[in-house]
N, CA, C and O atoms as a DFTB+ gen file, in Angstrom:
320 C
 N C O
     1  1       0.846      -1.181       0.000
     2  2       0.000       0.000       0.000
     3  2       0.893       1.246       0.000
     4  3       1.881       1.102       0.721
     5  1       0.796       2.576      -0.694
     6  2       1.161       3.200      -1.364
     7  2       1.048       4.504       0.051
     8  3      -0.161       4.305       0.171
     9  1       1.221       5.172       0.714
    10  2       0.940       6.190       1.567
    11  2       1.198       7.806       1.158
    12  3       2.397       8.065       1.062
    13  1       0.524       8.649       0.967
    14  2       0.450      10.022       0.783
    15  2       1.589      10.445       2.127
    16  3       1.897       9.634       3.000
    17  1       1.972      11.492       2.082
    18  2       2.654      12.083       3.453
    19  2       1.784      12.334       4.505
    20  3       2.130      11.916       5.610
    21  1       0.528      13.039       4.381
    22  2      -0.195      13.254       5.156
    23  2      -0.293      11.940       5.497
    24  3       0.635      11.480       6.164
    25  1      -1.635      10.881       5.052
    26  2      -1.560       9.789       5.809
    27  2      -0.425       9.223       6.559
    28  3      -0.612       8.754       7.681
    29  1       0.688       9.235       6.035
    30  2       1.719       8.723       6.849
    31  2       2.424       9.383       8.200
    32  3       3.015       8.759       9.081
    33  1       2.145      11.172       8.103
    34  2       2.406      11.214       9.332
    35  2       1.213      11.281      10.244
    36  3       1.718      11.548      11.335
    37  1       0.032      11.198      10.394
    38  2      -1.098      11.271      10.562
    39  2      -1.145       9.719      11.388
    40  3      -1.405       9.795      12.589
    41  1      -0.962       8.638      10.943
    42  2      -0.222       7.641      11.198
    43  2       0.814       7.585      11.924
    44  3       0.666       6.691      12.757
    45  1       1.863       8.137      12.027
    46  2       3.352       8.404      12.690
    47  2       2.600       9.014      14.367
    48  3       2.913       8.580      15.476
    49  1       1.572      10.110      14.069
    50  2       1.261      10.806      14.753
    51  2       0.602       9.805      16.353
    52  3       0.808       9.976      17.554
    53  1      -0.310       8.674      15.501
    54  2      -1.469       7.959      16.032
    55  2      -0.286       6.946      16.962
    56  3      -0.302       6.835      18.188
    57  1       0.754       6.236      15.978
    58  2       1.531       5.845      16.562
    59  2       2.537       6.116      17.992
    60  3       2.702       5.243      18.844
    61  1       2.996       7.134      18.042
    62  2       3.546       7.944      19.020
    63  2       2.611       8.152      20.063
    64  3       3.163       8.374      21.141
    65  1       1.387       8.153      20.092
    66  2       0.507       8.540      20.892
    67  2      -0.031       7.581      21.387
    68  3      -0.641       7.819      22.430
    69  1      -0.041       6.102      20.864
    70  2      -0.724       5.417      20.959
    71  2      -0.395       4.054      21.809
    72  3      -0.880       3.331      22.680
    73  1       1.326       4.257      20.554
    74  2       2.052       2.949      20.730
    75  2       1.127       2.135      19.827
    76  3       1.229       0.949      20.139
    77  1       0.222       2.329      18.778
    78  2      -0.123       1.161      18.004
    79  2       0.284       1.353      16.917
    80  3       0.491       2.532      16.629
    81  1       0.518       0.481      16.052
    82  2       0.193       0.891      14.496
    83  2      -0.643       0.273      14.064
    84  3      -0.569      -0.938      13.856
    85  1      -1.666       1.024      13.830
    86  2      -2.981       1.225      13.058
    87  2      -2.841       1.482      11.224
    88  3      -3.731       1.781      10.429
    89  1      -1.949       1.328      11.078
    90  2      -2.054       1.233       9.270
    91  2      -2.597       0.117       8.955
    92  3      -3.589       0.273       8.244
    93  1      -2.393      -0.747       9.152
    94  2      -2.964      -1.836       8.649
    95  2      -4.633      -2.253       8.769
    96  3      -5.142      -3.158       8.107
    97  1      -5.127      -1.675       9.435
    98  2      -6.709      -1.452       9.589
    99  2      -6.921       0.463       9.300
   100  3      -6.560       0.972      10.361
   101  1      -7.122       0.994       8.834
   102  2      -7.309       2.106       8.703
   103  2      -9.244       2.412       9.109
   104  3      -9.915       3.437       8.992
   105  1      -9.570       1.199       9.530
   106  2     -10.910       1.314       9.987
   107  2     -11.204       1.742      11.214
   108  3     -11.925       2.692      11.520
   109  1     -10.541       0.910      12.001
   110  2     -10.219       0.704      13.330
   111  2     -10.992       1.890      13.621
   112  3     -10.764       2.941      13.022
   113  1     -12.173       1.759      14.778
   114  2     -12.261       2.334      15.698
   115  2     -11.594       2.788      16.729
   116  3     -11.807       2.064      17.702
   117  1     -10.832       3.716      16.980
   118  2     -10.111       4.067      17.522
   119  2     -10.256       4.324      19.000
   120  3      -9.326       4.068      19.764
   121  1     -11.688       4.950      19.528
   122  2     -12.371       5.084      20.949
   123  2     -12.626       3.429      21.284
   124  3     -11.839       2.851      22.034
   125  1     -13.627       2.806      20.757
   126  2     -14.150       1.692      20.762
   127  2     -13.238       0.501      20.882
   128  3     -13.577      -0.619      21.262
   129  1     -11.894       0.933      20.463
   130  2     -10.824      -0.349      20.597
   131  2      -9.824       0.407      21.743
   132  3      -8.922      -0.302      22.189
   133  1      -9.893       1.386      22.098
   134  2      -9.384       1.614      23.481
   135  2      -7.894       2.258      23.038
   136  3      -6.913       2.383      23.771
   137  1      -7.977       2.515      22.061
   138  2      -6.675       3.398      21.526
   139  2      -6.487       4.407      21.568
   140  3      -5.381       4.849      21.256
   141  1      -7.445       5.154      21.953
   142  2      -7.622       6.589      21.923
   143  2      -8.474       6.854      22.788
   144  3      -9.550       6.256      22.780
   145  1      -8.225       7.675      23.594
   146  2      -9.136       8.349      24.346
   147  2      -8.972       9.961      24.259
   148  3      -8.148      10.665      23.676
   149  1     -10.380      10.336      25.288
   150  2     -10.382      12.057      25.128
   151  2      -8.928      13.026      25.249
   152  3      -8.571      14.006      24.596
   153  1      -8.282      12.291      26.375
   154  2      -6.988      13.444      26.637
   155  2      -6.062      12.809      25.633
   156  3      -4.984      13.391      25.507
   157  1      -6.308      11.448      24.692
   158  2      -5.529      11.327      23.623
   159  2      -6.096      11.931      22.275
   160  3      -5.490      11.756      21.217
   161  1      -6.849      12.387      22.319
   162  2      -7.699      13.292      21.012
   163  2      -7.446      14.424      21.253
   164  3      -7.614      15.095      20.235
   165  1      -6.959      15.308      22.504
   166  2      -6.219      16.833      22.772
   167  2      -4.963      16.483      22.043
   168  3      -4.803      16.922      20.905
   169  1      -3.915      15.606      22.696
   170  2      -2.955      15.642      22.270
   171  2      -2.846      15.580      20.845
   172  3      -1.966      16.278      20.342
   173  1      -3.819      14.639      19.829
   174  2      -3.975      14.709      18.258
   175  2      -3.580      16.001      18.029
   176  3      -2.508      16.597      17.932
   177  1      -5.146      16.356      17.951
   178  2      -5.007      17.510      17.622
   179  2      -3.793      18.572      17.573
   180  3      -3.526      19.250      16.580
   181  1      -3.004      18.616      18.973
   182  2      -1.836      19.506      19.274
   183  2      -1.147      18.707      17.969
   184  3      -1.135      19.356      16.923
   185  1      -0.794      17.876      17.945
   186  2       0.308      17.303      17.350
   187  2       0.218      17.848      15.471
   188  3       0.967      18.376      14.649
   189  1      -1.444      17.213      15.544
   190  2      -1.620      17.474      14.068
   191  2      -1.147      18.753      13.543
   192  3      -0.721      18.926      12.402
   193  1      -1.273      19.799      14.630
   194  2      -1.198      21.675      14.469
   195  2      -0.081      21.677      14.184
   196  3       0.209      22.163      13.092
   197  1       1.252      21.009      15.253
   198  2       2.633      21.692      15.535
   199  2       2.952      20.996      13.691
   200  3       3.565      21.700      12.888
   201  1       2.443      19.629      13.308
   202  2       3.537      18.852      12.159
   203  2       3.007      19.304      10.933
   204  3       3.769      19.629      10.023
   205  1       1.429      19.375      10.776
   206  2       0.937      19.802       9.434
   207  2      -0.103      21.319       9.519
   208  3      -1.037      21.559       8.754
   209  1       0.304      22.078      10.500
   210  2      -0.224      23.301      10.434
   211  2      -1.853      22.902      10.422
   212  3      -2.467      23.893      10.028
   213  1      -2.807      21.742      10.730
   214  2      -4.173      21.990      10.752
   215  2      -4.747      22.547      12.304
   216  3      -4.747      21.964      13.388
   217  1      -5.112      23.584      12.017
   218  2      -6.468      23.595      13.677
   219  2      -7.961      23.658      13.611
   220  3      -8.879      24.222      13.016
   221  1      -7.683      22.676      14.647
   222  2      -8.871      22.093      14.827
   223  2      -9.050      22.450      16.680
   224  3      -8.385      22.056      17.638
   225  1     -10.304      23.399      16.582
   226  2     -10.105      23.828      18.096
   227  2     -11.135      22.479      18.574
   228  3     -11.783      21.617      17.979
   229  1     -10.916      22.783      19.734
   230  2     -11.478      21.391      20.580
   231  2     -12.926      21.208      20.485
   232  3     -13.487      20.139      20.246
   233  1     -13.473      22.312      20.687
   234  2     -14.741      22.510      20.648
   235  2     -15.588      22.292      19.160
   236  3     -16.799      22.462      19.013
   237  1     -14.620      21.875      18.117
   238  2     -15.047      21.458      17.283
   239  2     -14.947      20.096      16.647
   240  3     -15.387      19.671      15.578
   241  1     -14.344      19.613      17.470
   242  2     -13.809      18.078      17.529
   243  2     -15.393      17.549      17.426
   244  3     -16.245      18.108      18.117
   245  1     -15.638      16.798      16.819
   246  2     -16.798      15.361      17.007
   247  2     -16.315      14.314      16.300
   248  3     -16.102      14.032      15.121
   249  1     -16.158      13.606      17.839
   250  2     -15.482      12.432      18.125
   251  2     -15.988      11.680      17.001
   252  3     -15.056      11.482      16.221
   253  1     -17.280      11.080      16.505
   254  2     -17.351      10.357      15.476
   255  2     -17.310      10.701      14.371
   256  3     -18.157      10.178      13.647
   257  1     -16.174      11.888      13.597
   258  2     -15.944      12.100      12.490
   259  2     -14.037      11.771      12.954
   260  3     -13.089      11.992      12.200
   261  1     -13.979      11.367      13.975
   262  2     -12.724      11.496      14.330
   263  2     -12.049       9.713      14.523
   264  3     -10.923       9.395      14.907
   265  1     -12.532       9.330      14.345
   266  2     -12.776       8.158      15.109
   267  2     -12.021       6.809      14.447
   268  3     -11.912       5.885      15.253
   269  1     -11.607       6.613      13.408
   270  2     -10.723       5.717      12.531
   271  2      -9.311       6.780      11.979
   272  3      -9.206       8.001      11.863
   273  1      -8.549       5.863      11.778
   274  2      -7.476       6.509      11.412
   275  2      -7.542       7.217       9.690
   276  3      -6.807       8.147       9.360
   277  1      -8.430       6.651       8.860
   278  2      -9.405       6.912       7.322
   279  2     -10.301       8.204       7.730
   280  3     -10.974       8.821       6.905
   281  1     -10.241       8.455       8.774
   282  2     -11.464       9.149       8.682
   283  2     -10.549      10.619       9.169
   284  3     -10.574      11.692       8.565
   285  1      -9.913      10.366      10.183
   286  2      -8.348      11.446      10.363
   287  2      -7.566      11.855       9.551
   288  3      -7.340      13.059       9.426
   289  1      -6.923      10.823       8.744
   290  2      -6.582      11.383       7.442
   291  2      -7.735      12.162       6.100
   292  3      -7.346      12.874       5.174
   293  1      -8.420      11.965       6.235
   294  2      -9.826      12.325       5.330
   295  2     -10.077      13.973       5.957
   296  3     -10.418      14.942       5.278
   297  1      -9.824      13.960       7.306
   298  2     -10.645      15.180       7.800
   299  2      -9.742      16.144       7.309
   300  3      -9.961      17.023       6.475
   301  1      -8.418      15.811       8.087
   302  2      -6.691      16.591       7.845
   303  2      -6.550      17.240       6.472
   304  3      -6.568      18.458       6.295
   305  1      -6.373      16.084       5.271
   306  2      -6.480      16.314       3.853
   307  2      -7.715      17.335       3.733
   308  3      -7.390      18.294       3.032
   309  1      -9.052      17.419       4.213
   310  2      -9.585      18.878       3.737
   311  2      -9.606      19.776       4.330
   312  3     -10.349      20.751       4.220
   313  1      -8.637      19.537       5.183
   314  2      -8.442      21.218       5.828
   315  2      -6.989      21.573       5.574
   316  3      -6.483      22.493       6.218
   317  1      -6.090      20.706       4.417
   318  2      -4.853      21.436       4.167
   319  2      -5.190      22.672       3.027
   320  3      -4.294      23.428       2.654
């Protein structure tokens, strides 16, 4: 499988935070499989800001557009 940069650090990102790698399911529920939680969805976000310049203030976060690692990369990519 072929990875864009974004997906890949977006990925890099999930990893570091996570300790998983989630590439290989890009479905993955991410809350629901216990990989992510709320004070790990602050830190996203921070991270996503400092590496690819996106903000996303908190208060606009909804968790189920957030929620697979496909769906993170999907959101990221339309707000570059």
């Amino acid at each position: 499988m072929i990875m864009d940069e974004t997906q890949s650090t977006v990925l890099s990102i999930l990893q570091d935070l996570t300790g998983e790698d989630v590439s290989s399911n890009m479905d993955t529920n991410l809350f629901d499989e216990g990989i992510l939680d709320s004070m790990g969805s602050v830190q996203l976000l921070l991270e996503l800001q400092n590496q690819l310049g996106i903000e996303v203030p908190v208060s606009e976060f909804e968790r189920s557009e957030w929620d697979t690692p496909a769906k993170i990369v999907a959101k990221v990519e339309n707000m570059q």
